[in-house]
C-alpha positions as CSV (number, residue, x, y, z in Angstrom):
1,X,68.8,-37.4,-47.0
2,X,66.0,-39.3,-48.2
3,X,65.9,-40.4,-52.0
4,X,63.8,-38.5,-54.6
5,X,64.0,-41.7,-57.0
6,X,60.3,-41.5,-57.5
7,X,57.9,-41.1,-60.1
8,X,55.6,-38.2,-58.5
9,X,58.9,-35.8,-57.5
10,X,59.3,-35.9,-61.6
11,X,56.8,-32.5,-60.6
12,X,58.7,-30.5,-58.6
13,X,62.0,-30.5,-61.2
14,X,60.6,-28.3,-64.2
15,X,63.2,-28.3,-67.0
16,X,65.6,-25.6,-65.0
17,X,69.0,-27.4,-64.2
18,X,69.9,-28.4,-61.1
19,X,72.2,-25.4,-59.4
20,X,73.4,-26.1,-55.6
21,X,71.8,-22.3,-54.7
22,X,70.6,-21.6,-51.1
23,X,67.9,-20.2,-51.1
24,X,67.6,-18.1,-47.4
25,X,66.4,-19.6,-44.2
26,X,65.2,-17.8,-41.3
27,X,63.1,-17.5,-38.1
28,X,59.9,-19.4,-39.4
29,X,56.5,-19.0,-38.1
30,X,55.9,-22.4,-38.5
31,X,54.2,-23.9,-35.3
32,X,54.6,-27.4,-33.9
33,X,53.1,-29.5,-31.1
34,X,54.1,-32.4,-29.2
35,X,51.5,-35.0,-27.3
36,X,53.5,-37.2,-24.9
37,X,51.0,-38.8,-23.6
38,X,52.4,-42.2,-22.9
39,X,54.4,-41.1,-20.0
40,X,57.9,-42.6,-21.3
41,X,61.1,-41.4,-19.8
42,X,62.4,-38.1,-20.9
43,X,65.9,-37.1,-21.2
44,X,67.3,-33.2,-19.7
45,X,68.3,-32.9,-23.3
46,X,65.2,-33.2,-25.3
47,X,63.5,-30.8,-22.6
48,X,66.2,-28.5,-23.4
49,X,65.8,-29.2,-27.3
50,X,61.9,-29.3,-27.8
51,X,60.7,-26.7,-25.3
52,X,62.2,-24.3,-27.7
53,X,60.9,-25.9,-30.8
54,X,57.5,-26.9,-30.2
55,X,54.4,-24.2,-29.6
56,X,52.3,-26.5,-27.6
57,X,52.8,-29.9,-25.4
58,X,50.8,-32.1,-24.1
59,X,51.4,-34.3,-21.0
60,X,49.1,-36.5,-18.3
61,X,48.3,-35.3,-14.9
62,X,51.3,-36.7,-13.4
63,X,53.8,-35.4,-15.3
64,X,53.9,-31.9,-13.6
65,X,57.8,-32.0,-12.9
66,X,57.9,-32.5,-16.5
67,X,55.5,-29.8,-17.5
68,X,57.6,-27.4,-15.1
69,X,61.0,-28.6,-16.8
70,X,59.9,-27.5,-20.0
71,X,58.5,-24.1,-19.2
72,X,61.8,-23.4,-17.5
73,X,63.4,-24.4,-20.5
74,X,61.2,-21.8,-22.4
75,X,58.4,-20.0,-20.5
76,X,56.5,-19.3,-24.2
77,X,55.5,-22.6,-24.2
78,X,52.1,-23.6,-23.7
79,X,51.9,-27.0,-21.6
80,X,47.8,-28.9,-21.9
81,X,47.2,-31.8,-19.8
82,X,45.5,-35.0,-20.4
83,X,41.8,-35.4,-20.0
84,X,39.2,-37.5,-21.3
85,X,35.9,-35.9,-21.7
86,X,34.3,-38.8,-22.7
87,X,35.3,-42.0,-20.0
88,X,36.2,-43.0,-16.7
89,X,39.1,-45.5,-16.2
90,X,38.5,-48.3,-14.0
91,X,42.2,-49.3,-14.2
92,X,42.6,-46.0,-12.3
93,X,41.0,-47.6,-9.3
94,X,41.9,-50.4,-7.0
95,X,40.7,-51.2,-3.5
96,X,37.6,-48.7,-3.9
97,X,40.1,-45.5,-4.3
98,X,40.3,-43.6,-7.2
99,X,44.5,-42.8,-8.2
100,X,45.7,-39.6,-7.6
101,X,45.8,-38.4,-10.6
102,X,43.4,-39.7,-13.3
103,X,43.6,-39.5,-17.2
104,X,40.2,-38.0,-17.0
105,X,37.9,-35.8,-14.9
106,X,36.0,-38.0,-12.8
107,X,37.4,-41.4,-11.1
108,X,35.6,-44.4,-11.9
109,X,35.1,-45.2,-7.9
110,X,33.8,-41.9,-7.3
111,X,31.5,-41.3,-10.4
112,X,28.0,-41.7,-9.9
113,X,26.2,-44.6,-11.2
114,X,23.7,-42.2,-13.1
115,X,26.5,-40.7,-15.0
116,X,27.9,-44.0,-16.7
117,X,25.9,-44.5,-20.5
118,X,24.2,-47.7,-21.2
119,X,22.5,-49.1,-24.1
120,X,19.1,-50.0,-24.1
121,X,19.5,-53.0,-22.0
122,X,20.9,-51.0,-19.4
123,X,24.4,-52.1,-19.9
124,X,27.5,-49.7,-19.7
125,X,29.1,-49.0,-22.7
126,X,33.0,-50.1,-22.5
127,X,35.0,-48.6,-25.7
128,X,36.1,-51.0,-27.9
129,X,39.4,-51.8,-28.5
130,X,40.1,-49.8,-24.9
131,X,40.0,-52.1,-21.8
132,X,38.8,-50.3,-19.0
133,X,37.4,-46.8,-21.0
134,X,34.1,-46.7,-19.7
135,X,31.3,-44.1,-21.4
136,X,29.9,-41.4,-19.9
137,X,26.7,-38.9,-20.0
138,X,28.3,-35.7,-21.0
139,X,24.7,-34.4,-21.2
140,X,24.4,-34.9,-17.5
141,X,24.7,-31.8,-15.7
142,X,26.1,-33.4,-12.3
143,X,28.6,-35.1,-14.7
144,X,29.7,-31.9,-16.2
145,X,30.2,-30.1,-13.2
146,X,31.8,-32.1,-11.5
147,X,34.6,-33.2,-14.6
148,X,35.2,-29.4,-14.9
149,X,35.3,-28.6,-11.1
150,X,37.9,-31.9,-10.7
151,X,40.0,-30.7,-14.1
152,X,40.6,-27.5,-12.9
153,X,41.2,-27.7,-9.1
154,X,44.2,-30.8,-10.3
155,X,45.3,-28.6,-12.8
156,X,44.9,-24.8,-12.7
157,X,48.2,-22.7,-11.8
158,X,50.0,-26.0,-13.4
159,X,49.3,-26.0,-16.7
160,X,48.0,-23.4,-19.2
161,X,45.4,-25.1,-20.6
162,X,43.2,-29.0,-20.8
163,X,43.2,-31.4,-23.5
164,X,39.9,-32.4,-23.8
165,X,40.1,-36.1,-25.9
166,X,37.3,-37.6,-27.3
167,X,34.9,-34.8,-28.1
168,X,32.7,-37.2,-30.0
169,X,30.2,-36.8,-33.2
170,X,28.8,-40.0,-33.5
171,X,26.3,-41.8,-31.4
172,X,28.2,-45.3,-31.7
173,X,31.7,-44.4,-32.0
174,X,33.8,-47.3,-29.9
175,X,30.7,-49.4,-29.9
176,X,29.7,-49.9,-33.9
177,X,26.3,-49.4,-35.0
178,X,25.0,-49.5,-31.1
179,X,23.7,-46.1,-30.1
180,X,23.6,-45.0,-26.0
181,X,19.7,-45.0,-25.0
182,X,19.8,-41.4,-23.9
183,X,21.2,-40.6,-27.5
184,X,19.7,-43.0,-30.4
185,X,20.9,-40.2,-32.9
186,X,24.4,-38.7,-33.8
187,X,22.3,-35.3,-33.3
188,X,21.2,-36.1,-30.0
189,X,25.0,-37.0,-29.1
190,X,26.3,-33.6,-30.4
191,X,24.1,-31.5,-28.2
192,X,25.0,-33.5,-25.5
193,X,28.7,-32.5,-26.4
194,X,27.9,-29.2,-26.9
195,X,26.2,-28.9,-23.5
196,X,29.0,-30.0,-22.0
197,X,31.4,-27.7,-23.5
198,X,29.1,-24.7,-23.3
199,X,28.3,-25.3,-19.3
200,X,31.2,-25.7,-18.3
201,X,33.1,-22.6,-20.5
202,X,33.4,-20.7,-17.7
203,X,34.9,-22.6,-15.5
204,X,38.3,-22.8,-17.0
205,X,38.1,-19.5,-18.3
206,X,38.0,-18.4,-15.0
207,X,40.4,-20.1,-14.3
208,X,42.8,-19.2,-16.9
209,X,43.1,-22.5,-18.6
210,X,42.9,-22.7,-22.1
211,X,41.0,-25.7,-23.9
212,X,41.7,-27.6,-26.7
213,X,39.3,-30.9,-28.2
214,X,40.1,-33.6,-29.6
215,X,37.5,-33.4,-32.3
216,X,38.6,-36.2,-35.3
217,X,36.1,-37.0,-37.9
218,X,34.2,-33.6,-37.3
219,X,35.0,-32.9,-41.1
220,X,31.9,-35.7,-41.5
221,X,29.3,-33.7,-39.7
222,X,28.1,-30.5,-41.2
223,X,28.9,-27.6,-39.3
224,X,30.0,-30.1,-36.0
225,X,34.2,-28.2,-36.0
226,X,32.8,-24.7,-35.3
227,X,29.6,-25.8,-33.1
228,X,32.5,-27.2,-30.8
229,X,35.0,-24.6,-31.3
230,X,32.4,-22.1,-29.9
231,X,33.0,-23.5,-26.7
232,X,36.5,-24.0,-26.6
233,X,39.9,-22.0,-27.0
234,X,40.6,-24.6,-30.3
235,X,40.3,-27.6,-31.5
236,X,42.5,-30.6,-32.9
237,X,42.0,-33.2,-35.5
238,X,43.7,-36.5,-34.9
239,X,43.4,-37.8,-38.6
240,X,44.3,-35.0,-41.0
241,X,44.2,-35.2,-44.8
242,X,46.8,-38.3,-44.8
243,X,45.6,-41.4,-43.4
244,X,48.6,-43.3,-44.5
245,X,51.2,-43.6,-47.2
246,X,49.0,-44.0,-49.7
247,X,45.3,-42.8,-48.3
248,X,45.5,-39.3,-48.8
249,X,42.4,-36.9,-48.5
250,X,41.4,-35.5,-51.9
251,X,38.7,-33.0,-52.5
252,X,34.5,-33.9,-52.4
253,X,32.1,-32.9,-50.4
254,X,33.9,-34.2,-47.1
255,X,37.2,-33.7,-48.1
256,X,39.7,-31.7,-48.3
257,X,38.5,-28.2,-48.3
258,X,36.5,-29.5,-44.8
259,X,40.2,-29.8,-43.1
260,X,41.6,-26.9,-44.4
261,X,38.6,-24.4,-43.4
262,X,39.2,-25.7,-39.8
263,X,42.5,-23.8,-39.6
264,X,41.0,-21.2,-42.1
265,X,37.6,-20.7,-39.3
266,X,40.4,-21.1,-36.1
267,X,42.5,-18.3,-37.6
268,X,40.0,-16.0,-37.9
269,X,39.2,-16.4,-34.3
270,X,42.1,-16.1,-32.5
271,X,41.9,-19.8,-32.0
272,X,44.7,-22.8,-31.7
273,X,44.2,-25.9,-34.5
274,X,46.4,-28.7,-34.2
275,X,46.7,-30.6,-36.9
276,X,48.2,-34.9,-37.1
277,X,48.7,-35.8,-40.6
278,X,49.3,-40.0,-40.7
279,X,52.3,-41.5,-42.6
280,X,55.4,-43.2,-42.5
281,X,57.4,-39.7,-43.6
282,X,57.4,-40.4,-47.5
283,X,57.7,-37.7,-49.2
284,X,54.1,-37.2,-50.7
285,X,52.3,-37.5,-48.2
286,X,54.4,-35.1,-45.9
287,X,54.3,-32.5,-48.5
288,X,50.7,-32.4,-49.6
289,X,50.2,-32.3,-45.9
290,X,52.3,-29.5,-45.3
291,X,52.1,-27.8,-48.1
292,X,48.0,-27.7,-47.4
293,X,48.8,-26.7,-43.7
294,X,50.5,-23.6,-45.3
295,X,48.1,-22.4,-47.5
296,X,45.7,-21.7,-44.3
297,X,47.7,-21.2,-41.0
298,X,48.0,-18.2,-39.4
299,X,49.3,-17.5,-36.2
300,X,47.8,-20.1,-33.9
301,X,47.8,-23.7,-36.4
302,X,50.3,-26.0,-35.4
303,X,51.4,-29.5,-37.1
304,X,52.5,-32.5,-36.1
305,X,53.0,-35.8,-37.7
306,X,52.4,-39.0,-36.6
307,X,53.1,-42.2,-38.1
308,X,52.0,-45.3,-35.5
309,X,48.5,-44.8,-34.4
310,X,48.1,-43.8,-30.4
311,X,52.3,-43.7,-30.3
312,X,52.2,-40.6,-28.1
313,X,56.0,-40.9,-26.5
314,X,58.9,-39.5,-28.6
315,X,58.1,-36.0,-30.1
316,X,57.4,-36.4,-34.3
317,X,60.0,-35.7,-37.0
318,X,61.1,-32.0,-36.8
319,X,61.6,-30.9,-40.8
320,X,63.8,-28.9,-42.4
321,X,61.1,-27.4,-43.3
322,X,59.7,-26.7,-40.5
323,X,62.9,-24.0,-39.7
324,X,62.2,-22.1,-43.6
325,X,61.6,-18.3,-43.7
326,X,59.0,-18.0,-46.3
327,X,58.3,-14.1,-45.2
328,X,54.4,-12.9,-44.4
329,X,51.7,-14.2,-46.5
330,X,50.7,-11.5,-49.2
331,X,47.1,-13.0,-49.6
332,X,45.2,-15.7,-48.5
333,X,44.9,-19.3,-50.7
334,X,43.1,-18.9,-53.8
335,X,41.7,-21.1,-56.2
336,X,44.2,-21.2,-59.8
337,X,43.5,-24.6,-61.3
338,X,39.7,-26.8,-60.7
339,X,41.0,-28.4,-56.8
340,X,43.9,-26.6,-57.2
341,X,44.9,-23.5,-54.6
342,X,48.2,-21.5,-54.4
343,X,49.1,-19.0,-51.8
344,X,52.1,-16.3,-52.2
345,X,54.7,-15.4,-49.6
346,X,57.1,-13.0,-49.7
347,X,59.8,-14.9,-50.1
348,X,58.0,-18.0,-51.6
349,X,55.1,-20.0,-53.1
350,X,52.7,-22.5,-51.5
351,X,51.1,-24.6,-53.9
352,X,49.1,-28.0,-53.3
353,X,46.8,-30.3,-55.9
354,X,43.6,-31.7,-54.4
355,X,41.9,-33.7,-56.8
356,X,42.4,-37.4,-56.3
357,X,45.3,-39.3,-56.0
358,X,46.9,-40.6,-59.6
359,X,45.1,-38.0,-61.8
360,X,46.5,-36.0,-64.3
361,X,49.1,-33.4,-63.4
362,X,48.1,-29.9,-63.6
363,X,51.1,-27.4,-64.9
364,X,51.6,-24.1,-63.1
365,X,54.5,-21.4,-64.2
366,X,55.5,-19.3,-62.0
367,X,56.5,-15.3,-62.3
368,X,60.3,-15.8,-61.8
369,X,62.2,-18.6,-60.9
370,X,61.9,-20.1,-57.2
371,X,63.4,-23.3,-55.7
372,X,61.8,-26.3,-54.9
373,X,62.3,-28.7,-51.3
374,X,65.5,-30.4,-53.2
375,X,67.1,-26.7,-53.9
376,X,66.8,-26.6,-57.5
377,X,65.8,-23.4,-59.7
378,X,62.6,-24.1,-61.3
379,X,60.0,-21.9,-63.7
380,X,57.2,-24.2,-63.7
381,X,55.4,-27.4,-61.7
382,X,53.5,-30.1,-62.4
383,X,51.7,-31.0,-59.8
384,X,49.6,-34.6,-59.9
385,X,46.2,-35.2,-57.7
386,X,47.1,-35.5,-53.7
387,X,50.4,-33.5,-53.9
388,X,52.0,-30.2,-52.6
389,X,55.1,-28.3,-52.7
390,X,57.0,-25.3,-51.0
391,X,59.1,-23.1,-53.5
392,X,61.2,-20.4,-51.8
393,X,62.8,-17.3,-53.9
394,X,66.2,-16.4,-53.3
395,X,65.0,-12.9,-51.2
């Protein structure tokens, strides 16, 4: 069990004493994900373990025996492959042949010349701090066609649906403050992004495989998460609300109402949201984090933390939590403090405190008495800037 022995947690203990009550656990609707994307080895066990625990898995092109292990294990879940929408690998080629199966749509030996991005020298754009990710015109039509034509002959009747990484924003994301010629502005990049996505729609719907983005940093682009979404079966966000132990995302005009509204928008859609909070698994961060994830979920959001950047091997922590019965929702999250929402369960309370990180704590009482993560009977909490918490009645 981890230790409680700091100062934030004073929040969650009210004045009730501490009485070793359990408070009832159930079949949660709690959804979870799991990207293994760095192809490490996986035991019979774990299939056995985390088909039935996850909602959704994502695995590369090659990992079909894998993707067919864990459906046997539990037909409901959802298996996504691997594909870059953005890049070409040339470490996926050697001796002018493209591998079998590729990370992303098109093969770096096979793609046309006209499809690679340059700058305005003419030079191809190779993604920083990724040897051998080479850029591509998503706004080319031959280019699209032939990424979603690829994607869903390798991978139709395999997997239920495409990860599409790298659904980009910004014009010089992995090259700083250098912008492809074709696209000088993040505008001009977008609607390159969402020509691709909207051409090539049909295609995988078609074929009956659903598609998910990779969409990080949309929250910093008005109106970018549903312009995408439009095109897609859902969306995922790769840095959500905790960037770290101690960078968590408060409210502003960026913030944190941006990343809850992607579920919120997703929800009301019928559409899939995964979610990848950041952190080592201390406490604050995970609860604010799931706490927030609560207030807006519905049937499709899943969660998954993460706590090494890019470590895609191992599945992430599954919490106690995660296996809680909290009952339907009996209203959607509402405002009950300035940054502060709530939203009631029928067998608990979700509440979560937006404003920054170190301000003042903000004192809510409840109707009756409920019971915190750490079991204990409390009337009130009081809950500082960048924090969340769970209460459960005894129901």
């Amino acid at each position: 069990m981890r230790s409680i022995g700091y100062s934030i947690l004073a929040f969650l203990l009210g004045t009730a004493p501490v009485v070793p009550v359990q408070a009832p656990e159930g079949e949660s609707d709690v959804k979870s994900y799991w990207l293994h994307m760095n192809s490490t080895t996986i035991s019979e066990e774990m299939i056995e373990i985390e088909a039935n625990r996850r909602s959704y898995v994502v695995l590369n092109a090659w990992e079909t025996d894998l993707a067919a292990k864990l459906k046997k294990a539990n037909p409901e879940i959802q298996t996504f492959v691997y594909k870059d929408l953005s890049s070409t690998r040339s470490y996926a080629c050697s001796g002018g042949r493209d591998d079998a199966d590729l990370p992303t749509g098109v093969g770096y030996c096979a793609a046309d010349p006209s499809w690679f991005l340059v700058d305005s020298g003419g030079k191809r754009f190779e993604y920083d701090g990724y040897e051998g990710h080479w850029q591509m015109d998503v706004g080319n039509t031959g280019y699209q066609n032939a990424w979603a034509d690829n994607v869903v002959a390798s991978s139709a009747k395999v997997f239920d649906g495409v990860f599409m990484d790298n659904a980009l924003f910004a014009c010089d994301t992995y090259h700083d403050g250098v912008c492809p010629a074709a696209y000088p502005t993040d505008e001009s990049m977008r609607e390159a992004y969402r020509s691709m996505l909207a051409n090539t729609r049909q295609k995988f719907v078609d074929a009956g495989l659903k598609t998910v983005a990779n969409m990080s940093n949309a929250r910093l682009h008005d109106g970018a998460w549903d312009s995408y979404v439009e095109h897609l079966d859902g969306g995922f966000d790769e840095w959500w609300l905790t960037f770290g132990d101690k960078d968590l995302l408060s409210e502003y005009s960026q913030g944190w109402s941006r990343q809850i509204a992607q579920i919120t928008a997703n929800e009301a859609k019928g559409k899939i949201t995964w979610v990848q909070p950041h952190h080592s698994g201390a406490e604050q961060p995970f609860r604010y984090a799931f706490a927030s994830y609560l207030l807006a979920k519905g049937e499709h959001a899943a969660i998954s933390e993460i706590e090494e950047t890019d470590r895609y091997d191992d599945p992430s922590q599954w919490r106690t939590e995660y296996d809680w019965d909290l009952g339907a929702p009996l209203d959607e999250h509402h405002e009950v403090a300035a940054n502060v929402h709530q939203r009631d369960f029928e067998c608990g309370t979700v509440l979560v405190n937006a404003n920054k990180t170190g301000s003042a704590p903000v004192t809510l009482r409840l109707a009756e008495t409920q019971f915190n993560e750490h079991n204990a009977p409390v009337t009130f909490v009081a809950l500082p800037g960048t924090t969340g918490t769970v209460l459960r009645k005894a129901c």
